[in-house]
C-alpha positions, 0 to 999 in steps of 0.5 A: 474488524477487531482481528484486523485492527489488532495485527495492525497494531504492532507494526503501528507501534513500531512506527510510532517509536522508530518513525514518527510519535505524530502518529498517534496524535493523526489517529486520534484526530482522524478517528473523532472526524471520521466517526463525525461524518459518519454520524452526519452521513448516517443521519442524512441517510437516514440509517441506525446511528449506533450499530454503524458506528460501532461496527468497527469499519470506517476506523479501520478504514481511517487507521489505514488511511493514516498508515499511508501518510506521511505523518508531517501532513497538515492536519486540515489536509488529513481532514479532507483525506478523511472526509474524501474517505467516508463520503466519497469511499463509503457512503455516496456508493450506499455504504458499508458493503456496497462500496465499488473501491476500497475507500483508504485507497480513494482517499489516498491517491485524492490527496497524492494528486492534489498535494503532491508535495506533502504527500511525498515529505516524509520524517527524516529524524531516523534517517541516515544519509545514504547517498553520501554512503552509498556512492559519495562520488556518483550521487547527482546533486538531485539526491544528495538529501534521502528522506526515508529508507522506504515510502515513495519517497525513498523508492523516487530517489532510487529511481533517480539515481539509477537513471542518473548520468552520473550512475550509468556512466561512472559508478559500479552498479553491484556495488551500490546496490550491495550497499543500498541493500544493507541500509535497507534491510537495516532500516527501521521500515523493514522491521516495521515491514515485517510487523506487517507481515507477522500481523497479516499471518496472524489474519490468515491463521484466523482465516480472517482473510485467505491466503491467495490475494497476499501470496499472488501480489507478492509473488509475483512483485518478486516474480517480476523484480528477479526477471528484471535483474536477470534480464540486466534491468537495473532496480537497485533493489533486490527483490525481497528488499523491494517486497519489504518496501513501500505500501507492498506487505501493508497493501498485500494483507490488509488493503487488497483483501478488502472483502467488500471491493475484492472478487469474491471467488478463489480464481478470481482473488488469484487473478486479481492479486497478480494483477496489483501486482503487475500494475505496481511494477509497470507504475513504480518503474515507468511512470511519474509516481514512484509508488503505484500500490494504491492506483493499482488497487483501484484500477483493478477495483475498477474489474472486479465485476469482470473478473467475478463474472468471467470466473463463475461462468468458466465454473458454471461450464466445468460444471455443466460439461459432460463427462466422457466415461 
């Protein structure tokens, strides 16, 4: 936990200068309510206070928590994102190691559906704006007004803007999508994207977590991206600009490794990293949520038992077939 905990923290630094200084306040806050309910949770169960409190597992549950929110939230909606985490993620299961779904993630998308609007309003203080940049004479009026450079706000206007009129009809395609790449990978979010990549080599030079979920999500997000561009569908994004983006690089290495709500088995790590991989692609590019990390953790969650059971059978019967001399 304190390995986890410390390769989150330069990228939550970096967030902190260039994004939003709330940060910091929502941890403090959502670290004491969370300890709270897990305190009120322990003693109604009935279970040691002091060595579950002290494990380090329900603040790293809650510092990724309040990672993927938009810091402007109001804090009695991070409240209940917290209380949704501890009670609902963790304990109605049984608790640490036997919860089904990672609980960051359960809290998430409850607050996504039940707050839409404030769960997509993201600081703009450090923002330019791009759409007058990037096409001053094709942006529809929808999107004059950029959030953010990354988040699911960022990736719901580009989705708006590439199914514009405006943008199929009279707008050279390449070029703005050369100029979306340079605000993007300029942007403060890339380089905090790529703190969560140092920090996630970090854990995988530990061998706190493998490398085989993180490498199958990326691979193939940008396995399906390239085949999307040769296949003349317009993303906007380049591949590696849409890896950098959004949940992608924090979900890879530190939400989808989740050991306790992950398969156990290298094949089935395999499978199921190429699996949220796939499902953030199909919800980012064809459904009403323009981020689709968090859904696609807990549906694949949803397969774990599965995908643990078909791969100790398929090597229980390598094991016991015979061999021909």
């Amino acid at each position: 936990m304190l390995h986890v905990m410390a390769a989150l923290l330069p990228g939550t630094i970096l967030y902190f200068h260039f994004i939003d200084s709330r940060i910091f306040i929502n941890l403090a806050v959502a670290f004491c309510l969370s300890l709270a309910c897990e305190a009120i949770c322990l003693a109604l169960r009935k279970r040691p206070l002091l060595p579950n409190l002290t494990d380090g597992s329900i603040v790293l549950a809650t510092w990724l928590l309040v990672l993927c929110l938009p810091q402007s939230l109001p804090l009695w909606q991070l409240g209940i994102g917290v209380i949704i985490l501890v009670t609902l993620g963790k304990h109605v299961f049984g608790g640490l190691g036997q919860n089904p779904f990672n609980p960051a993630m359960v809290a998430y998308t409850a607050l996504l559906i039940s707050f839409p609007v404030t769960m997509t309003s993201w600081n703009s203080h450090s923002v330019s704006t791009l759409a007058t940049d990037v096409a001053p004479t094709s942006v529809p009026s929808s999107v004059e007004h950029w959030d953010a450079l990354s988040g699911a706000t960022t990736l719901d206007r580009v989705r708006q803007l590439k199914r514009s009129d405006n943008m199929t009809k009279d707008t050279n395609t390449d070029e703005v999508s050369h100029r979306i790449q340079e605000h993007y990978l300029s942007s403060p979010w890339s380089l905090i994207a790529l703190a969560w990549l140092a920090g996630g080599l970090y854990l995988l030079l530990l061998k706190v977590i493998s490398w085989h979920i993180p490498v199958s999500v990326t691979a193939t997000i940008l396995l399906l991206y390239t085949g999307s561009n040769f296949l003349g569908y317009a993303t906007l994004l380049s591949p590696i600009s849409v890896t950098l983006s959004g949940a992608i690089i924090l979900g890879a290495f530190f939400i989808a490794t989740d050991p306790v709500s992950g398969p156990s088995s290298r094949t089935g790590q395999l499978i199921f990293g190429a699996a949220i991989g796939v499902f953030t692609f199909i919800i980012r590019e064809f459904s009403a949520y323009p981020e689709g990390f968090a859904f696609a953790v807990l549906l694949m969650n949803m397969c774990v038992p599965l995908i643990d059971h078909m791969s100790s059978r398929k090597q229980t019967h390598q094991k016991d077939e015979p061999r021909i001399l």
